[in-house]
C-alpha positions as CSV (number, residue, x, y, z in Angstrom):
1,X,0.0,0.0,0.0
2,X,2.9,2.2,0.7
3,X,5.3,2.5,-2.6
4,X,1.4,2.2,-4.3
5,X,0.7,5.7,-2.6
6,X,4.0,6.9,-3.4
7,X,3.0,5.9,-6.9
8,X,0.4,7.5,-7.1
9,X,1.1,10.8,-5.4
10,X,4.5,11.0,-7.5
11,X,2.0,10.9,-10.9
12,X,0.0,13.8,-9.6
13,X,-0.5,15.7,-12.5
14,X,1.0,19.7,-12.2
15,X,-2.5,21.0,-13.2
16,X,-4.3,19.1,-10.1
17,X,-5.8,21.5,-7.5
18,X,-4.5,19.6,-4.2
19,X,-5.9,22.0,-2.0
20,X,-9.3,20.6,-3.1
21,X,-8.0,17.0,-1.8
22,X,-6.6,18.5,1.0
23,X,-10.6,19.9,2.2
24,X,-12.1,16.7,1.4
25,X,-10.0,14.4,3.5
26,X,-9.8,17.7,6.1
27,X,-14.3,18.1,6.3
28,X,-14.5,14.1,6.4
29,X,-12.0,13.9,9.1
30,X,-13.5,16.7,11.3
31,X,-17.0,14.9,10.6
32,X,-15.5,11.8,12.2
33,X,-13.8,13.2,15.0
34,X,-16.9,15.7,15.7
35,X,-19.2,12.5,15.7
36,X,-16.5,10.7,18.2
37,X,-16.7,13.6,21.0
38,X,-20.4,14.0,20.3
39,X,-21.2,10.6,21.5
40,X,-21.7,10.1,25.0
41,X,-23.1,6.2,26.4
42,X,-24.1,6.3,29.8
43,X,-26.4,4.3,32.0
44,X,-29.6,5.2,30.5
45,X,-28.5,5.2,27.0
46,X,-26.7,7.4,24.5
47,X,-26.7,10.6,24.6
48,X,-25.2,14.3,22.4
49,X,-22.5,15.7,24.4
50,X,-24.2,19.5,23.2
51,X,-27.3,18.5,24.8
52,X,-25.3,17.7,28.4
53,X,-23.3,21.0,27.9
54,X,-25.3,23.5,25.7
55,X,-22.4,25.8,26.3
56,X,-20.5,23.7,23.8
57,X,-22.6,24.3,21.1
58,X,-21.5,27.5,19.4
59,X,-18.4,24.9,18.7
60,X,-20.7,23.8,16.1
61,X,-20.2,26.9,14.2
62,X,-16.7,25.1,13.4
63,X,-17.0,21.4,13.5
64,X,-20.3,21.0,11.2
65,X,-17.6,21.4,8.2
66,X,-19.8,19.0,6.0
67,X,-21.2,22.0,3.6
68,X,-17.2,22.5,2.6
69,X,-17.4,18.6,1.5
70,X,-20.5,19.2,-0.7
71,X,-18.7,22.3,-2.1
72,X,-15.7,20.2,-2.7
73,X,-18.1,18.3,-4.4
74,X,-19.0,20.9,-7.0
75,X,-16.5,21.8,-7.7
76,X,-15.1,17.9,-8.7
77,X,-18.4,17.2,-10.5
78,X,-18.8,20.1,-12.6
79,X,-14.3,18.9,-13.7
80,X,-15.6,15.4,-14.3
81,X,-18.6,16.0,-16.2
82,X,-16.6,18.5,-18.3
83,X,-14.2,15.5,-19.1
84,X,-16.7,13.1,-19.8
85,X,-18.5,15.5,-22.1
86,X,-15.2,16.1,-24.2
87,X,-14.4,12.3,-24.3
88,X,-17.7,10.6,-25.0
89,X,-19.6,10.6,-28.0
90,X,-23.7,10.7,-27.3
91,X,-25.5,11.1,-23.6
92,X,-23.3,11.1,-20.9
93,X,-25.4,11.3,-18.2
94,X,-24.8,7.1,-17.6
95,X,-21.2,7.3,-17.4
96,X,-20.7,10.1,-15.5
97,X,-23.1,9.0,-12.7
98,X,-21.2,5.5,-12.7
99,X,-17.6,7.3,-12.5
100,X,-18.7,10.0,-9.7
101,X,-20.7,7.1,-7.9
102,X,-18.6,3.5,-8.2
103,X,-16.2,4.6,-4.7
104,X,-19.3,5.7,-3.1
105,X,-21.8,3.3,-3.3
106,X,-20.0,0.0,-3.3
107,X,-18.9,0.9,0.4
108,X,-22.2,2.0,1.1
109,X,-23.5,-1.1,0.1
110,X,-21.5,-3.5,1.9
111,X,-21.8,-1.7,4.4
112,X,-25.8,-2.2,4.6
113,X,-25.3,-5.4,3.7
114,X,-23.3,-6.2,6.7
115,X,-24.9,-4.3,9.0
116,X,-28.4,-5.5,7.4
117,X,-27.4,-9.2,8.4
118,X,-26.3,-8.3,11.6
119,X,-29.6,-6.9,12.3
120,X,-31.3,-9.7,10.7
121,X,-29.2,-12.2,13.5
122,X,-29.7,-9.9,16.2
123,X,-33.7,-10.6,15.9
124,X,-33.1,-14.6,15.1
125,X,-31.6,-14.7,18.5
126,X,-34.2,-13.4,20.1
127,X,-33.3,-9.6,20.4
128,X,-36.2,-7.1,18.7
129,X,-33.7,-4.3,18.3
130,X,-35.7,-2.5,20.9
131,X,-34.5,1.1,20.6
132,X,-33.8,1.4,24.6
133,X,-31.4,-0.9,25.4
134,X,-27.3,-0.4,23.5
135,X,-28.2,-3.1,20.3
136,X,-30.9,-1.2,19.6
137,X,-29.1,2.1,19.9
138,X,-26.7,1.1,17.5
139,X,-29.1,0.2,15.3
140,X,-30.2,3.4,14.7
141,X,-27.4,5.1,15.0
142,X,-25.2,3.8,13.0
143,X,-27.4,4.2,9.6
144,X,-27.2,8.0,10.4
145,X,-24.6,8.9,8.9
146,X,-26.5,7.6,5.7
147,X,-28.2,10.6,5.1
148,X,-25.2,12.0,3.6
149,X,-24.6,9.3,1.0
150,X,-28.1,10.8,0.1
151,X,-27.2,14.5,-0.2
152,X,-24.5,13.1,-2.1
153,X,-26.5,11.3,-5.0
154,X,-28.6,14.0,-5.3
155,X,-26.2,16.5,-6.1
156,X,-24.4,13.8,-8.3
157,X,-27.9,13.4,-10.2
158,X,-28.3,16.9,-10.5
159,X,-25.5,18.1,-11.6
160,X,-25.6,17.9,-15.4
161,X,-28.7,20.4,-15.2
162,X,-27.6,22.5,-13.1
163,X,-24.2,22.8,-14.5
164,X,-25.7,24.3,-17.4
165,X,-27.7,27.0,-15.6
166,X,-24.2,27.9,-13.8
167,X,-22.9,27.7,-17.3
168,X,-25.7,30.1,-18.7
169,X,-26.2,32.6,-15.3
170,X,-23.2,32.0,-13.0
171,X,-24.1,33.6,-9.7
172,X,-27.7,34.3,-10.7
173,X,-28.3,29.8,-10.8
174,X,-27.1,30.0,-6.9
175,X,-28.9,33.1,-5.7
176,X,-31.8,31.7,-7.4
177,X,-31.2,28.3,-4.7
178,X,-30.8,31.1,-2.1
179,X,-34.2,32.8,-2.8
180,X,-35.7,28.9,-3.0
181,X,-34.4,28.0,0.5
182,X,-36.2,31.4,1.8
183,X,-38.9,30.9,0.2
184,X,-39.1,27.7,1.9
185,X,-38.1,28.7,5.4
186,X,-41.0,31.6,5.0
187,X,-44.1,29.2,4.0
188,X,-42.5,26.6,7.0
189,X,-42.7,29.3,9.9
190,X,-44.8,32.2,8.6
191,X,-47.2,30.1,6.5
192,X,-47.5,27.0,8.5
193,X,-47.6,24.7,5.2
194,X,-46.7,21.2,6.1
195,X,-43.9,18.8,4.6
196,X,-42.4,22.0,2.6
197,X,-39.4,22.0,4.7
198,X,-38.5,18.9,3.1
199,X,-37.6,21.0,-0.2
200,X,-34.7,22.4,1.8
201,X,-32.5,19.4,1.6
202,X,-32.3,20.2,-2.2
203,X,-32.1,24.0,-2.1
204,X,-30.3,24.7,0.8
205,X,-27.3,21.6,-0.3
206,X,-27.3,22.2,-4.3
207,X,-26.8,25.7,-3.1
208,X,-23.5,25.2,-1.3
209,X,-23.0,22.3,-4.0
210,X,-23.7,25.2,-6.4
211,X,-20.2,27.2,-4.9
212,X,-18.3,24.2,-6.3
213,X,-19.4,24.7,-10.2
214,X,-18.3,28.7,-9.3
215,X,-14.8,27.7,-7.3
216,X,-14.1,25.5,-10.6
217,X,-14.3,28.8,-13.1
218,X,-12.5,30.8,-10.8
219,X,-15.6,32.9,-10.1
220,X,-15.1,33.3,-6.0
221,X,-13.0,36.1,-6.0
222,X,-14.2,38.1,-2.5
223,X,-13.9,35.3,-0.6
224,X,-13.5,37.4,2.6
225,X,-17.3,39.4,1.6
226,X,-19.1,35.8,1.5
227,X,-17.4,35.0,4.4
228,X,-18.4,37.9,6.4
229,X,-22.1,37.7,4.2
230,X,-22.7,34.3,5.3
231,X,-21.5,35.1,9.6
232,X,-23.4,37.8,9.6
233,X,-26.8,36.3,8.1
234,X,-26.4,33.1,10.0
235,X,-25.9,35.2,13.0
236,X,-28.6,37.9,12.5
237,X,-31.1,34.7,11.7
238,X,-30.1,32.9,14.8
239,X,-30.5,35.8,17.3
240,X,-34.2,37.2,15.3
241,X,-35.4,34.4,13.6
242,X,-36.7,30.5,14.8
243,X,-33.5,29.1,14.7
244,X,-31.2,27.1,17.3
245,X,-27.9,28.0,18.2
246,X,-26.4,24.3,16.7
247,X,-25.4,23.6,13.9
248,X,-25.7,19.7,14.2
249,X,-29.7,18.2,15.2
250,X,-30.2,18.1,19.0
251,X,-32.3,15.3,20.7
252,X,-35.4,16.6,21.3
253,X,-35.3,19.9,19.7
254,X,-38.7,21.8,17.9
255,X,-36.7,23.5,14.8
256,X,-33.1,21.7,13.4
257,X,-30.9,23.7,11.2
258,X,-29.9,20.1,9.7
259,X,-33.1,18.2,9.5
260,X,-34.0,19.3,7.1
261,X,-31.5,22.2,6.6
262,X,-32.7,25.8,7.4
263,X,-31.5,29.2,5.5
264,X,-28.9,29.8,8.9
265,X,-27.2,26.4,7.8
266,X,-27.2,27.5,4.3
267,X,-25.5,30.9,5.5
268,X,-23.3,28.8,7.5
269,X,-22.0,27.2,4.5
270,X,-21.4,30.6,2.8
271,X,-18.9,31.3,5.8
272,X,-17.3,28.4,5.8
273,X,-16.7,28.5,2.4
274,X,-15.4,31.6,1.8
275,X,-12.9,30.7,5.0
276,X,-11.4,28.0,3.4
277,X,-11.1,30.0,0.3
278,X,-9.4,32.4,2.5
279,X,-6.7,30.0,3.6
280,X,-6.7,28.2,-0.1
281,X,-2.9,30.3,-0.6
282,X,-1.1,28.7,2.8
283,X,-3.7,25.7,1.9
284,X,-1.7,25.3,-1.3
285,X,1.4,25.0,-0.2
286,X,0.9,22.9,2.9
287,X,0.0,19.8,0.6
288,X,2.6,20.9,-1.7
289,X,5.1,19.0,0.5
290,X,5.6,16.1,-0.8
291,X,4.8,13.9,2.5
292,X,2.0,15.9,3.3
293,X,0.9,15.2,-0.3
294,X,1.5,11.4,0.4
295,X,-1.0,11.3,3.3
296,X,-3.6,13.4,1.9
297,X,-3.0,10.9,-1.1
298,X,-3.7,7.9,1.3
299,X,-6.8,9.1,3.1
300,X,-8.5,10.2,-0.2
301,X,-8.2,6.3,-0.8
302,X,-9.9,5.0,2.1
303,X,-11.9,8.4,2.9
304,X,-15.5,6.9,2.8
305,X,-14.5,3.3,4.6
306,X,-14.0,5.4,7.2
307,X,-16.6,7.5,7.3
308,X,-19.1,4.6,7.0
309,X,-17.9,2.8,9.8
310,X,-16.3,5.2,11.8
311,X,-19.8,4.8,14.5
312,X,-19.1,1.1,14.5
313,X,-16.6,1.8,16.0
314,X,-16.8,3.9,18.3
315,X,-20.1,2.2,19.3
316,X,-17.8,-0.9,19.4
317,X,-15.7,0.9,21.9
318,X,-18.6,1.8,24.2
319,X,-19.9,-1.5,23.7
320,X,-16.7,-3.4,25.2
321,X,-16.0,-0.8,28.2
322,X,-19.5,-2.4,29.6
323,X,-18.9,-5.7,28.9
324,X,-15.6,-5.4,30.3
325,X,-17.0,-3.4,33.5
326,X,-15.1,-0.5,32.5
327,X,-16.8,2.3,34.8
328,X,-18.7,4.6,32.3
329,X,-18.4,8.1,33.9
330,X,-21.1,10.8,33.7
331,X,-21.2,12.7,30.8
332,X,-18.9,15.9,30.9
333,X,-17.3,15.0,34.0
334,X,-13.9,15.3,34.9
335,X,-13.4,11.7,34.6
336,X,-15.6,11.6,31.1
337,X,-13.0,13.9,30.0
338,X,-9.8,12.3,30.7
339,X,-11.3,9.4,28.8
340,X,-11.9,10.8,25.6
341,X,-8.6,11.2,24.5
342,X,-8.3,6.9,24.8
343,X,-11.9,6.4,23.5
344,X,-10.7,8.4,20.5
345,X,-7.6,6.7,20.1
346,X,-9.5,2.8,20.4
347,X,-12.1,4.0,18.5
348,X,-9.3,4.9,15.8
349,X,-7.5,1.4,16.3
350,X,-10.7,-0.3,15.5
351,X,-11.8,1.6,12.6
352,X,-8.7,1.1,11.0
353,X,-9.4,-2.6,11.1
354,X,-12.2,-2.0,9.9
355,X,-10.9,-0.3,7.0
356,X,-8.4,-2.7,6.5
357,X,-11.5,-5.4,6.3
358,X,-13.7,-3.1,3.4
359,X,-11.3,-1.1,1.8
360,X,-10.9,-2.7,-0.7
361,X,-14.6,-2.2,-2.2
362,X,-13.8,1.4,-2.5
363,X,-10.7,0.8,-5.2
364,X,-12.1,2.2,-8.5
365,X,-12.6,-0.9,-11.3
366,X,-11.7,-0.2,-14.3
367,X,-13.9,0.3,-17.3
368,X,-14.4,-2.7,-19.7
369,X,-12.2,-1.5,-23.3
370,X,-14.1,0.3,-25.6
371,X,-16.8,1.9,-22.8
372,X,-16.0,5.0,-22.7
373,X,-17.2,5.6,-26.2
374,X,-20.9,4.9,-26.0
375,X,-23.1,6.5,-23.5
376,X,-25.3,4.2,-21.4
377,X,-29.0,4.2,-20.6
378,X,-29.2,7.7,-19.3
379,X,-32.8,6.6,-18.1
380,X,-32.3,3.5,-16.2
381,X,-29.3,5.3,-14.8
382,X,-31.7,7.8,-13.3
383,X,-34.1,5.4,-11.9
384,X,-31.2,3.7,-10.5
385,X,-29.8,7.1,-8.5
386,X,-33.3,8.1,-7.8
387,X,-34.0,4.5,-6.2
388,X,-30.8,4.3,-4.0
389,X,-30.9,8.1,-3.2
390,X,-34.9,7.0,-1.7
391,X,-32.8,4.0,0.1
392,X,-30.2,5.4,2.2
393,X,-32.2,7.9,3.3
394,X,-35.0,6.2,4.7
395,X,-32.1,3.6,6.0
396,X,-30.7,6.4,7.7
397,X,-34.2,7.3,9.4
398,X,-35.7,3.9,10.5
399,X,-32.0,2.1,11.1
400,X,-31.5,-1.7,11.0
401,X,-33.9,-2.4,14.1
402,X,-37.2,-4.0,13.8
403,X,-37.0,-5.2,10.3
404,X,-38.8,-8.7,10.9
405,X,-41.5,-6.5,12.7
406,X,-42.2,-3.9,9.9
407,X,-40.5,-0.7,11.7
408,X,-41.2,2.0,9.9
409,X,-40.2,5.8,9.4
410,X,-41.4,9.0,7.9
411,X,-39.6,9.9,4.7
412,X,-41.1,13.5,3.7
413,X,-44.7,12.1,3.2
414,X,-43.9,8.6,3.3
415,X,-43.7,5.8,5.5
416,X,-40.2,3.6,5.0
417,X,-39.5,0.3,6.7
418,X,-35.7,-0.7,6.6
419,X,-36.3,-3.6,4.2
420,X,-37.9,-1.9,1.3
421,X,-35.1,0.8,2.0
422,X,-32.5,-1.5,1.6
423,X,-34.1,-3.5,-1.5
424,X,-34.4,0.1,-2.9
425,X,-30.7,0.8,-2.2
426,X,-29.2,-2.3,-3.9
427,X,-31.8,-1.9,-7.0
428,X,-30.8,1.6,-7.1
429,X,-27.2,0.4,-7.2
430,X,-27.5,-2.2,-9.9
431,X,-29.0,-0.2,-12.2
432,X,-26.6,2.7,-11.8
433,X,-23.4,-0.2,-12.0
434,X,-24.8,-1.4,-15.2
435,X,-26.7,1.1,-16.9
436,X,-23.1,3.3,-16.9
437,X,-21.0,0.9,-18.3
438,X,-22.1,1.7,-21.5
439,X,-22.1,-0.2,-24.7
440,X,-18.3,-1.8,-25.7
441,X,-17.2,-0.2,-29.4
442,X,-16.4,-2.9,-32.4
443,X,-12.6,-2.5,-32.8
């Protein structure tokens, strides 16, 4: 694995932006380790750190980094798509989503696999997943991170479309998303209509997603006024307007800025993302260095392993420390404290194993000869996204519990139970692994 990274990060071509690697790996990593110190397992069940010490939540302000991932995203999209387009004679639309999606969703599909059949053996020996007691717990919880993968397809599925409107109006395509998330914030709490908050998760994340297609032409250039822009309306709508203080959901709470997203998380993005543009310079030359470069080079490799089962984990860490006896101490405690920086480093032991176990369902395959001259089936290839896009996220609403009893969950206006979402998910998947392979070209 080594001299293979080495490889690799010696044929980095000149023209790559590294900086742009250098955010992914950096959001995804603060993601993990937010999650890590988040979780807090005591007697009575798990809890959020932020709801134990509300104090802590302007922190969030910081570590809820996952709108500079989706902007990362943008901007790689709106490069690949370009490629595709000059490379591939007909509809593209097949390829591209197989290219964007083949490291993402083969994880993401062991991964439910796995986790699928444990739940499944869980309930054969005589355990209903019953969300109170740890099994349970975990059931849920560790499909939540799933609601990302989501997010993820969509703004994969949309961003042929909505390429071309950045293409045609540049800034006028996002402020339009803006004025779309507003709208939507302003029928939720002024006009009371239901289920319209839902539409945020597309306006509010193609939005920031949006940034990316700009960052790629080189059309960010006051990074410091969409910084300041985006503080000061996230701030100003937080201290006026309906919204909490976190950035992240908290158990319990009436109004989330994350489920779904409000306008404050979508101005949250804009500061973030014009504060990494600020530090893009130093940024630059950071991963320059050649063994910076090499580790950045690494991660990228194994990024969404991780990510995926970077709960299991720490769930799995929890999980020993009672059967063991360990003394759990309460939350935020002095003792709680001094534990965290072991918990962390366990937690990191064991996902690396787990890596080690799955990684290698997130190498890319390569593409049969001849593929990449014939589009696919640009509709099945749709149906496909759509389906799995519909399947994690319900997954990551109803978790892996319950599924021989029918548990169910609302998804926008419909009721999900894990087994249809999973079916969904692997459908989805299928379709999207075949349909983009294309047709092979007579030689």
């Amino acid at each position: 694995m080594g001299s293979s990274v080495r490889e690799l990060a010696a044929a980095t071509p000149g023209t790559r932006d590294r900086y742009i690697d250098l955010l992914r790996v950096a959001s995804l990593g603060t993601v993990v380790l937010g999650h890590w110190l988040m979780a807090v397992v005591a007697g009575d069940g798990v809890g959020n750190l932020l709801a134990v010490v509300p104090e802590l939540q302007p922190l969030t302000w910081g570590l809820q980094i996952m709108p500079v991932f989706f902007f990362v995203g943008g901007f790689s999209h709106a490069l690949s798509y370009r490629s595709l387009t000059r490379k591939t004679d007909g509809s593209v639309y097949a390829a591209f989503l197989r290219a964007r999606l083949q490291r993402l969703l083969r994880p993401t599909m062991v991964f439910i696999l796995v986790w699928g059949a444990a739940a499944l053996l869980v309930q054969l020996l005589g355990d209903d997943g019953d969300s109170t007691g740890l099994t349970g717990t975990a059931l849920r919880l560790v499909a939540q991170p799933l609601w990302f993968i989501g997010i993820y397809l969509a703004m994969v599925a949309f961003t042929p479309p909505l390429l071309r409107l950045h293409e045609r109006y540049g800034w006028g395509a996002f402020a339009a998303l803006v004025a779309g998330a507003a709208l939507v914030d302003g029928l939720r709490f002024l006009g009371g209509v239901p289920f319209v908050e839902f539409l945020n998760f597309a306006f509010v994340w193609l939005a920031v997603h949006q940034l990316g297609f700009l960052r790629a032409d080189g059309r960010i250039r006051m990074p410091s006024a969409l910084a300041a822009a985006g503080l000061a309306g996230a701030a100003g709508l937080v201290a006026f307007g309906p919204y909490p203080l976190s950035m992240v959901g908290m158990p319990g709470e009436k109004v989330s800025n994350m489920a779904p997203p409000t306008l404050a998380l979508l101005f949250h993005g804009l500061w973030l993302v014009g504060a990494v543009e600020l530090l893009r310079t130093p940024g630059t030359r950071f991963v320059q260095r050649a063994r910076v470069w090499r580790v950045v080079v690494a991660a990228n490799g194994i990024a969404m392993t991780a990510f995926l089962w970077h709960l299991t984990a720490m769930l799995g860490v929890y999980g020993a420390m009672i059967a063991l006896g360990i003394p759990l101490p309460a939350p935020a405690s002095a003792d709680w404290w001094a534990q965290v920086p072991v918990r962390i480093a366990v937690a990191a032991v064991v996902t690396a194993l787990l890596v080690a176990a799955f990684r290698t369902f997130e190498r890319p395959v390569s593409a049969a000869p001849g593929a990449a001259g014939k589009g696919g089936s640009g509709p099945a290839a749709a149906l496909g996204i759509t389906l799995c896009l519909f399947g994690v996220l319900g997954l990551s609403m109803v978790g892996f519990g319950g599924m021989l009893q029918g548990k169910s969950a609302m998804l926008v206006a419909v009721r999900v139970t894990a087994p249809v979402a999973v079916a969904m998910a692997l459908i989805g998947w299928l379709l999207v692994e075949t349909a983009g392979r294309g047709r092979r070209t007579a030689s």
